[in-house]
N, C-alpha and C positions, 0 to 999 in steps of 0.2 A: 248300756249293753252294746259292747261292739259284735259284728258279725262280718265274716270274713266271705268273701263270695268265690273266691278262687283257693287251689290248694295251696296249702302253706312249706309244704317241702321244697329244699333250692331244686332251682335246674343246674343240673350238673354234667357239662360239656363232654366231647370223647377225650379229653386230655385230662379229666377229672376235677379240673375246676370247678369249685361252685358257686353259684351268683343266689344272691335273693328271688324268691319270683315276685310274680304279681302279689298273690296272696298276702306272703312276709310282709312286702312293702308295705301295702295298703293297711293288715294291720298294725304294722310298724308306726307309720305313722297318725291313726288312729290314736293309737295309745301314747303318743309323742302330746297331742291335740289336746287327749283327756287326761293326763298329766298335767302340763301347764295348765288347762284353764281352770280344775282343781286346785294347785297350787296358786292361781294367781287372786281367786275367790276366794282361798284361806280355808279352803274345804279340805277333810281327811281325803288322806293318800288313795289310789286303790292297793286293798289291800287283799282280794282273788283276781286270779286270773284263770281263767275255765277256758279248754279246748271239748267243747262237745260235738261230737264225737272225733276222737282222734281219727279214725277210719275213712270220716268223712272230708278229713284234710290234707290226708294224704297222699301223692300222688307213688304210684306202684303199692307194692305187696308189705303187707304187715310182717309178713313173714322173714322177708332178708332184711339181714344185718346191715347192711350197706344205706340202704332206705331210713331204716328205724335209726340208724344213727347219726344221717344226715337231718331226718325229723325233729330228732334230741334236739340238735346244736342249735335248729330254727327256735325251738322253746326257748332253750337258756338265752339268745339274742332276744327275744321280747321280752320274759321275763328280766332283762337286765334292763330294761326301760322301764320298770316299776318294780325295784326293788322290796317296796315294803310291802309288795305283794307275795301271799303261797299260790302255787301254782298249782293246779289240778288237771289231770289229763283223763278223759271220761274215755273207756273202752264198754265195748259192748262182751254178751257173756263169753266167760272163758272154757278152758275145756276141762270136763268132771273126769279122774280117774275112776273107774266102775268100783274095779275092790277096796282100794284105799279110800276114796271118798273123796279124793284130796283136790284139791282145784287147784287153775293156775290160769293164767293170763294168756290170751292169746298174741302168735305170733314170737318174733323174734325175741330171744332171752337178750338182747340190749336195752327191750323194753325193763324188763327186771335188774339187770345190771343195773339204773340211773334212775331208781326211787327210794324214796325217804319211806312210804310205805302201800301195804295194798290192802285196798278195802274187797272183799264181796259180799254181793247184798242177794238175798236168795229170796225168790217171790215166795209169797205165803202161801201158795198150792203148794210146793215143793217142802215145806216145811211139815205140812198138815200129812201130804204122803208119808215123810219120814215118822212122825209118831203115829200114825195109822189111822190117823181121823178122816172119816168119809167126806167130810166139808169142812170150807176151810173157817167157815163160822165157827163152828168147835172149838177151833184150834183161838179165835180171836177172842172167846167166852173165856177161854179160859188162860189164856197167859197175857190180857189186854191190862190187866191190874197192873202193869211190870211198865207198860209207856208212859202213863205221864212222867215220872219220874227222869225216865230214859228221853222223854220232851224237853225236861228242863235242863237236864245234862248238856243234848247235843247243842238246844239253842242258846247256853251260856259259853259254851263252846267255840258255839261259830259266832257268838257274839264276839268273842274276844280277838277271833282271826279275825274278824272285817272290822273291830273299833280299837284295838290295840289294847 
């Protein structure tokens, strides 16, 4: 596991230039380091690359476009140093339409523009309100028959993104 101590967004001059920061660099080559010595040990690729939390790497506001797509471009530059990796960008909650119900990602729609896909994961109080059960035990008695299966799904799953 690598971890990144500074933001990962470039700095970007008043001419609009943008350069690598610290962060980039440093995970740059990180992942340059656990690359080759993976490869050179004959050991599988990496094959995730996790930014958790994007929020917490970003320098400015989620919100402009200008940010979130200079953020983008930092991604796909590391991600091009471990190709045989999926990329995963971890946001925190997004925001619930009231009548619709409908959700959506916080932040700039450049974020939405430049995904393959979106997951949300809804905590099980919020679940248990919506069918109306006073606890969220209830709710776990009775539709808990439904995981293991849904266990073996995801972990043959994520087996195959992280073993090929």
């Amino acid at each position: 596991m690598l971890r990144a101590s500074a933001a990962l967004s470039p700095v970007i001059d008043r001419a609009r230039a943008e350069q690598p920061s610290i962060g980039e660099r440093g995970v740059a080559e990180d992942l340059l380091q656990l690359r080759d010595s993976l490869n050179a040990a004959g050991r599988p690729p990496v094959r995730l690359l996790v930014i958790d939390t994007v929020r917490a790497s970003l320098f400015g506001s989620e919100d402009d476009s200008d940010n979130a797509a200079a953020y983008i471009r930092v991604v796909r530059r590391l991600a091009a140093i471990v190709p045989t990796a999926a990329t995963v960008m971890l946001f925190h909650s997004g925001w619930q339409d009231g009548q619709a119900s409908r959700q959506r990602e916080r932040g700039s729609s450049a974020w939405r523009g430049n995904v393959d896909a979106t997951a949300y994961l809804t905590p099980v109080h919020v679940v248990a309100a919506r069918l109306g059960h006073s606890k969220v035990e209830m709710t776990l008695n009775v539709y808990a028959h439904a995981l293991p299966d849904q266990q073996q799904a995801a972990a043959a799953s994520l087996g195959a993104l992280l073993h090929g």
